[in-house]
N, C-alpha and C positions, 0 to 999 in steps of 0.2 A: 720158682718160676722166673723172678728176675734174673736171678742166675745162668738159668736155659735161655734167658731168653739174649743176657749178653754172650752168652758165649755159639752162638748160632750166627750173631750177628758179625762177631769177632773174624768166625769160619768164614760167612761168606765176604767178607772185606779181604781176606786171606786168598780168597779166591779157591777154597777147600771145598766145598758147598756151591750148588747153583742156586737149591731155592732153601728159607728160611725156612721150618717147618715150623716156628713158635711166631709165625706173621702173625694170623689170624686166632691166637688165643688172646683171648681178651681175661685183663689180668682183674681179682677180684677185688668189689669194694667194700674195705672194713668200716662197720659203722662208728661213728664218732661219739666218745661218750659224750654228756657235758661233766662241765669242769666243778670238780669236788668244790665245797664252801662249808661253810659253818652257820650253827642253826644261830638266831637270835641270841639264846639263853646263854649259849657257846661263846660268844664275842663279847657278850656282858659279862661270864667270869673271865675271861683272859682280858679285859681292860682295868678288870680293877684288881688283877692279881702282882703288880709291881706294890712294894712299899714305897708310898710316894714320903715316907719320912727320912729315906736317906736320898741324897744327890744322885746315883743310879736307878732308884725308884723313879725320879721324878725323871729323869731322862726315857726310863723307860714308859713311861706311862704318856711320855707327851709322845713319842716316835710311834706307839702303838694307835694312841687318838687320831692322828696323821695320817696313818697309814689306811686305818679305817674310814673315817670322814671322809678322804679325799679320793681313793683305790690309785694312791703312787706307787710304782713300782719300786721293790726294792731301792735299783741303783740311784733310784730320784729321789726319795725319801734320804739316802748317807749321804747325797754330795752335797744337799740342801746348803743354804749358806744364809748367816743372819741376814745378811742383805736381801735375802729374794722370801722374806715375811711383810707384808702387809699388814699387820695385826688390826690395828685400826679400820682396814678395810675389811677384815675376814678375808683374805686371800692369799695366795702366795704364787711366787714362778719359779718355774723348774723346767730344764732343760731334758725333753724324753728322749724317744728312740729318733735318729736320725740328724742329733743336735739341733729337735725344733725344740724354741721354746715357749710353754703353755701356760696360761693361768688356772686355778686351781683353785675354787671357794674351799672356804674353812671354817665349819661351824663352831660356838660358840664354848663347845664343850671343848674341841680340840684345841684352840687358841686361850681358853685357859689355862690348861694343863700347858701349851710352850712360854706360856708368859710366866709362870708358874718357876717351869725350869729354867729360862732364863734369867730370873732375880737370881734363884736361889740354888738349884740342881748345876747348872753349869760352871758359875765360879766356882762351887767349893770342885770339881772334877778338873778344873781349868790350873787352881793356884797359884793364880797371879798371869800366868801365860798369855798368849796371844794365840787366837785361834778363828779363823776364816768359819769353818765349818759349822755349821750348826751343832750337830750334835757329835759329840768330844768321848773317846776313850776315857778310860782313868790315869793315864798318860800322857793327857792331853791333845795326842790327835786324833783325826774324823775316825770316825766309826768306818768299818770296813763290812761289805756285804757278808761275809763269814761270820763276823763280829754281830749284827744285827742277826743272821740267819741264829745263832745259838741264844740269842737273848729271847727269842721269840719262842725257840726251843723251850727255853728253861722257865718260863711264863707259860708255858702253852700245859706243862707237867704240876707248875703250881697249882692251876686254873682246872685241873683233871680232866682235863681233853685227852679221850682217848685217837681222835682220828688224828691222823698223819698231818699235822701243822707245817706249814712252808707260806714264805711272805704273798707269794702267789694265791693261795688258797683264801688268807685273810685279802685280796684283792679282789676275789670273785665273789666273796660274802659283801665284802660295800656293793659288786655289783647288782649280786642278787636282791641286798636288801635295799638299795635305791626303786 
């Protein structure tokens, strides 16, 4: 129908056509679903499915508390930077859609788990480096949207989630379960 309906429109700007014949069709409304999420039980195995006994456990396990606690999106969650943790406060800032930038409460459970991995998960991932980003490759630099998308993957398989996992999905679960 969009189709006919541009290309009638095209004809009569051509001066091919005098009248539109796809004026008066009125195009249909698809319903909206709502947006897939994860149940309770689901978000409790996929948080405690990283090994926080190695330095990518613990990175992984503080990025996923975050992620959850807070519903940051992806790109906000990797560009994070030590600088923009509050810990002390429970909060942190992050720059979202549009380059505004937000504050962001952070419970108790999530701010353990980054304190967590910043004693101890970050330096041994860092060694010895310098590094803005919060949270660190094993190369030492920031984690990359791709980089987080398969970690969440590969968490989401340990966790035996079989529904289609994506950072988005774990955002609309904080929504739904707030």
């Amino acid at each position: 129908l969009s189709s006919l309906k541009r290309l009638f429109r095209w004809l009569q700007r051509q001066n091919r056509i005098a009248i539109d014949p796809t004026l008066n069709i009125d195009t249909p409304k698809l319903p909206r679903s709502l947006p897939k999420s994860l149940t309770e039980k689901d978000v409790e195995s996929l948080l405690v499915a990283p090994d926080v006994e190695t330095p990518r456990g613990e990175r992984d396990k503080a990025m996923l508390e975050i992620l959850y606690a807070s519903g940051l999106r992806v790109s906000e969650l990797v560009s994070l930077r030590v600088s923009d943790l509050k810990l002390s406060e429970h909060y942190l800032t992050c720059v979202g859609k549009g380059g505004k930038e937000r504050i962001v409460p952070m419970g108790d459970v999530a701010s353990a788990a980054v304190v967590r991995y910043i004693q101890e998960g970050r330096p041994a991932l860092l060694k010895g480096r310098a590094a803005s980003r919060l949270f660190v490759n094993v190369r030492g630099g920031g984690l990359s949207r791709v980089g987080f998308w398969k970690v969440l993957k590969q968490h989401g398989t340990r966790a035996g989630l079989r529904q289609t996992l994506s950072p988005h999905v774990v955002r609309h679960s904080f929504a739904t379960h707030l």
